[in-house]
N, C-alpha and C positions, 0 to 999 in steps of 0.2 A: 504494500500500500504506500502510494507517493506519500509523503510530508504535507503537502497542497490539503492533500483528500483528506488524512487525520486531522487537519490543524480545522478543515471545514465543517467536519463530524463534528467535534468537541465543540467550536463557534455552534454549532445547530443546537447540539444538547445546550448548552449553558442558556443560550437564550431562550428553549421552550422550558425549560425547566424556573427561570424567572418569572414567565407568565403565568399565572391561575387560573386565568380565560383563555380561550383555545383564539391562535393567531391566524389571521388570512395569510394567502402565502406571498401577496403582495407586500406584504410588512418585512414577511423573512427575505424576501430576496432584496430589502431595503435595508437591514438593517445587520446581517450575518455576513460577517469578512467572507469571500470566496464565489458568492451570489454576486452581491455590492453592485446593483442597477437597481434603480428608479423609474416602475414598470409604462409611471405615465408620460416619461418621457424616451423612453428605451424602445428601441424601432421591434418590428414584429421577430426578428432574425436572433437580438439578442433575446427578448422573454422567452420566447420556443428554447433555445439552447441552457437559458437559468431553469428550466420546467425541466428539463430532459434531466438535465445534472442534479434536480432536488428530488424527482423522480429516483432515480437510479440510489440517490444517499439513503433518503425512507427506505427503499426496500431493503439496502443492504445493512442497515441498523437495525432491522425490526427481525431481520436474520440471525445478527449475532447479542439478541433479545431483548435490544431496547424500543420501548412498545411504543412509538408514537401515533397516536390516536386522532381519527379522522373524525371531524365532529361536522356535520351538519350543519349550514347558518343560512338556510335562504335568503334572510333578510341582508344578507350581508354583502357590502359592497365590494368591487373590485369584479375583474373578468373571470372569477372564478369562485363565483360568489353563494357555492352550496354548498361548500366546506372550509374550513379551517383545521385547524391540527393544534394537539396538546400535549404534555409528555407530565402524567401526573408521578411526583418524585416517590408516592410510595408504591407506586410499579415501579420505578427504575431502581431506587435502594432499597436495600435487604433491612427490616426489621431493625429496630436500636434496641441490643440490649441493656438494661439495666435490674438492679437491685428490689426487690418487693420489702419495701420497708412502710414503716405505720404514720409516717410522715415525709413525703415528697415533694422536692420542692420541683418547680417546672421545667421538665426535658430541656435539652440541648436541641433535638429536630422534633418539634410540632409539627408540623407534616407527617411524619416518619408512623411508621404502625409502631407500637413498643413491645417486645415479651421483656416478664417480669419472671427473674428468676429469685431463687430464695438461695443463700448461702448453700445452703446445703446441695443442691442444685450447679452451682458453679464450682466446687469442690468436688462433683462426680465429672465434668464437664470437663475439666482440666484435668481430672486422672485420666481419663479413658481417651482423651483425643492426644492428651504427649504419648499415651501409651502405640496409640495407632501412627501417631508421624511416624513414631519411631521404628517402627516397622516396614523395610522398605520393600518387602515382598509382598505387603497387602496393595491390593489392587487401587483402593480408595486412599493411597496416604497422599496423593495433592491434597485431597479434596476434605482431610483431616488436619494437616498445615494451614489450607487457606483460613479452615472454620477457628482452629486456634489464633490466627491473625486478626479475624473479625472479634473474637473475644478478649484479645488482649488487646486494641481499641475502646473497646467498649468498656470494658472491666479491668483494671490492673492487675490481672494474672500474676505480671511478673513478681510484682513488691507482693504477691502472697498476702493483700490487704483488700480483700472482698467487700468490706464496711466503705469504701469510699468508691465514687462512679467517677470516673476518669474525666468526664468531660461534665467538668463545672457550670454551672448557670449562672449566664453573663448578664450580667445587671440591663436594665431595659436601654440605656444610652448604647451599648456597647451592641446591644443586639441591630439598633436601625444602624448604628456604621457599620455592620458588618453588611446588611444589606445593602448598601450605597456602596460599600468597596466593593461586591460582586458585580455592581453594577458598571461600577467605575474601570475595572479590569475586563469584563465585557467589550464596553464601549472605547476604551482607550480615553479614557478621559483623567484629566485629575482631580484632587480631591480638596477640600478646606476643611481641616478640622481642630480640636482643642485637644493637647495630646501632655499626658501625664510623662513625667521622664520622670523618672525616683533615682536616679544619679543626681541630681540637679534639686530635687525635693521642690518641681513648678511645673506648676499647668500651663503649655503657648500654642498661640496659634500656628499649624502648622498646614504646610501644601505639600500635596504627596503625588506622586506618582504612583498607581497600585499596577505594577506589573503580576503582582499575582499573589494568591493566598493559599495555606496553607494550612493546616491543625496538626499538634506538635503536643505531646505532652499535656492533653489537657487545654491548651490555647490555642485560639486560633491567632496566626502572625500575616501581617503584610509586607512583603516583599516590595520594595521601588525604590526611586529617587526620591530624597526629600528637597524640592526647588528651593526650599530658605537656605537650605546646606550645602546644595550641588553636589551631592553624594548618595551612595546607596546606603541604606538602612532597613533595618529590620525593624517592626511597629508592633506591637503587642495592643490586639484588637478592644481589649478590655480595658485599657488605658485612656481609649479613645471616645468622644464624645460631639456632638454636634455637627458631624460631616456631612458635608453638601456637595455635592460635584459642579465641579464647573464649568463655563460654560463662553463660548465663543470661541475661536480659532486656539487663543493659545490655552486650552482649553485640553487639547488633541495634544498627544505624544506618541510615539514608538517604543518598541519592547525593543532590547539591545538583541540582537541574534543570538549572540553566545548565552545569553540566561536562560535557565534552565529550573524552575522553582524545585523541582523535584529533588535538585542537588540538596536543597536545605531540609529533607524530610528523613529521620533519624537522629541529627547532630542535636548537642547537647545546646541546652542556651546558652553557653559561654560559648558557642561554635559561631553564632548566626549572626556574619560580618563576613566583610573582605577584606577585614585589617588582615595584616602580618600576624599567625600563631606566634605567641612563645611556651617554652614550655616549663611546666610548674610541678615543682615535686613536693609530695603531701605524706606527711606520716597521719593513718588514720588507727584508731584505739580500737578494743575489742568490746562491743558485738559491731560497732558501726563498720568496722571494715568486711568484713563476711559483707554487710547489704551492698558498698559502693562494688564490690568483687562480682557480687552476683546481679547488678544490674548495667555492669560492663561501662563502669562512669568512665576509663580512663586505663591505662596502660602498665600492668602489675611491673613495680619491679623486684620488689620482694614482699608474693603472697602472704608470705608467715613469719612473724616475727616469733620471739620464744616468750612474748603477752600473747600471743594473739593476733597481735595489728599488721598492718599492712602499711607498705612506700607505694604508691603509685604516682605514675607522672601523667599528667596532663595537657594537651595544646589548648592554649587559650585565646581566644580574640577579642573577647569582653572582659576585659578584669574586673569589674566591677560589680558584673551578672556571677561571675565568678566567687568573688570574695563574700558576693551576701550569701552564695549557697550554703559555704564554708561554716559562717555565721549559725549555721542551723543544728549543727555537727559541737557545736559550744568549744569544747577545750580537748573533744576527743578530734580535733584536723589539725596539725602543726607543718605551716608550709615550711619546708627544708631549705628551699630555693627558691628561684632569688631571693636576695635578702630584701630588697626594697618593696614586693608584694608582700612579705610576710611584715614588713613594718607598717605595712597599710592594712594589713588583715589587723594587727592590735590597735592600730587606730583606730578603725570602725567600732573594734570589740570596748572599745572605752570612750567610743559615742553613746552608744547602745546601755553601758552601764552609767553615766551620766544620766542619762533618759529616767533614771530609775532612783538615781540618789536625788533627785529633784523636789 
């Protein structure tokens, strides 16, 4: 499959999956990169060849099962005005697992169908599907991998901490910028928004570029340029509040070709930058070193000490996302090296205890 044709697929889903009303196709072919004519001014030669080629996308998405739904509108305008089309997202995603507890606070995808499992439930779920990945002569272990995948999204399998749902509920500010940055990554437009930095401890107006989004741990992050900055940044969607897209020519940007969002999907948040790594070595205390070991934070250099603890080293490009994690770990992380991030890790730790002799 060309690059052209995937980059037009993905353009088609995003935008019928932002509409909840089913779209004429006069709209799509106006407003989805790859179509991109303007049917009332597009001579008969070009709409016939945008019809052929949306033709041919519909059937061969609804082949490899993504169900775009032909809906009836007679009343509806345009040359082709007895249908339009819709892609409802809980046909196209899989069910959102979460926890069956006695007080719920509101999903992460409202749209999304939910199963509620019960601890006990997620502990059989995880015995029995590590059991079958790991068997590589059963027939079905992709398809026990993938399901392990989808639950350890959903559920923090890993940290063995079933009591907490991976994906937190993003205050209502944070939920409309998230939809205005889909929108805004869609269209290729930029953004204006009021963005928390907690390196800085202030709220500023900021304009963004959203080249693209992601979910990560729990958060969703925006990938782009920041125009106040002239550089690339990573934006943590929760931080964010009041976004509006905007509007007129300079309004429109381009995605650099070498970006790739998917690069930033795994890394650690001290990762998600295009500074310069350095790298940082940590003595961690016992039990904490066992969980940093067992959720692969960073690069053993001596698993076992004769406490317990562990050295591991780390690359870093946020020191600062870096040092508040540190902070969490209290007196059981002692950075070895450099000396200058470990005088800034006790500086912070005797902000922090200031805070408290107050």
């Amino acid at each position: 499959m060309s690059s052209s044709k995937t980059a037009r697929w993905l353009d088609l889903i995003a935008f019928l999956l932002q509409h909840r009303y089913p779209v004429v196709r006069e709209e799509i072919f106006r407003k989805v990169r790859g179509y991109g004519i303007d049917v009332d001014r597009a001579d008969d030669r070009e709409v016939e060849s945008a019809r052929r080629k949306f033709e041919r996308d519909k059937d061969e998405l609804r082949v490899l099962g993504v169900a775009i739904e032909t809906v009836s509108l007679p009343d509806a305008a345009g040359n082709e005005p007895a249908s339009a089309y819709r892609l409802r997202p809980g046909g196209f995603y899989l069910p959102y697992f979460e926890l069956d507890r006695a007080e719920r606070a509101p999903g992460p995808y409202p749209d999304l169908r939910h199963v509620r499992l019960s601890r006990e439930d997620v502990g059989v779920l995880d015995r029995a599907t590590r059991h079958l990945a790991e068997r590589h002569e059963f027939p079905l272990v992709e398809a026990a991998r993938s399901l392990r995948h989808k639950l350890a999204f959903d559920l923090p399998l890993a940290e063995a901490a079933v009591e907490r749902v991976l994906a937190d509920p993003m205050p209502p500010a944070a939920q409309a910028s998230l939809g205005v940055l889909q929108q805004a990554v869609a269209e290729r437009r930029a953004v204006r928004c009021r963005y928390y930095t907690i390196s800085r401890d202030q709220e500023a107006e900021r304009e963004i570029e959203p080249w693209g989004l992601f979910f990560e741990r729990s958060h969703w992050y925006c990938a782009g340029r920041a125009r106040d900055r002239d550089a690339f940044r990573v934006f943590r969607v929760d931080r964010m509040r009041d976004a509006v897209l905007l509007a007129g020519d300079g309004a429109r940007f381009d995605v650099p070709a070498d970006f790739d969002v998917r690069a930033y999907l795994g890394r650690q948040p001290w990762d998600l930058s295009m500074d310069p790594p350095q790298r940082v070595r940590v003595r961690f205390g016992s039990p904490q070193s066992r969980w940093v070991l067992n959720e692969k934070r960073g690069t053993p250099v001596e698993a076992l000490l004769d406490d317990g603890g562990a050295i591991i080293d780390f690359e870093v490009r946020e020191r600062g996302t870096f040092l508040r994690w540190l902070l969490t770990f209290r007196r059981q992380a002692q950075i070895l090296e450099p000396r200058d991030v470990a005088d800034e890790l006790e500086g912070m730790r005797a902000q922090v205890a200031g805070l408290y002799e107050q």
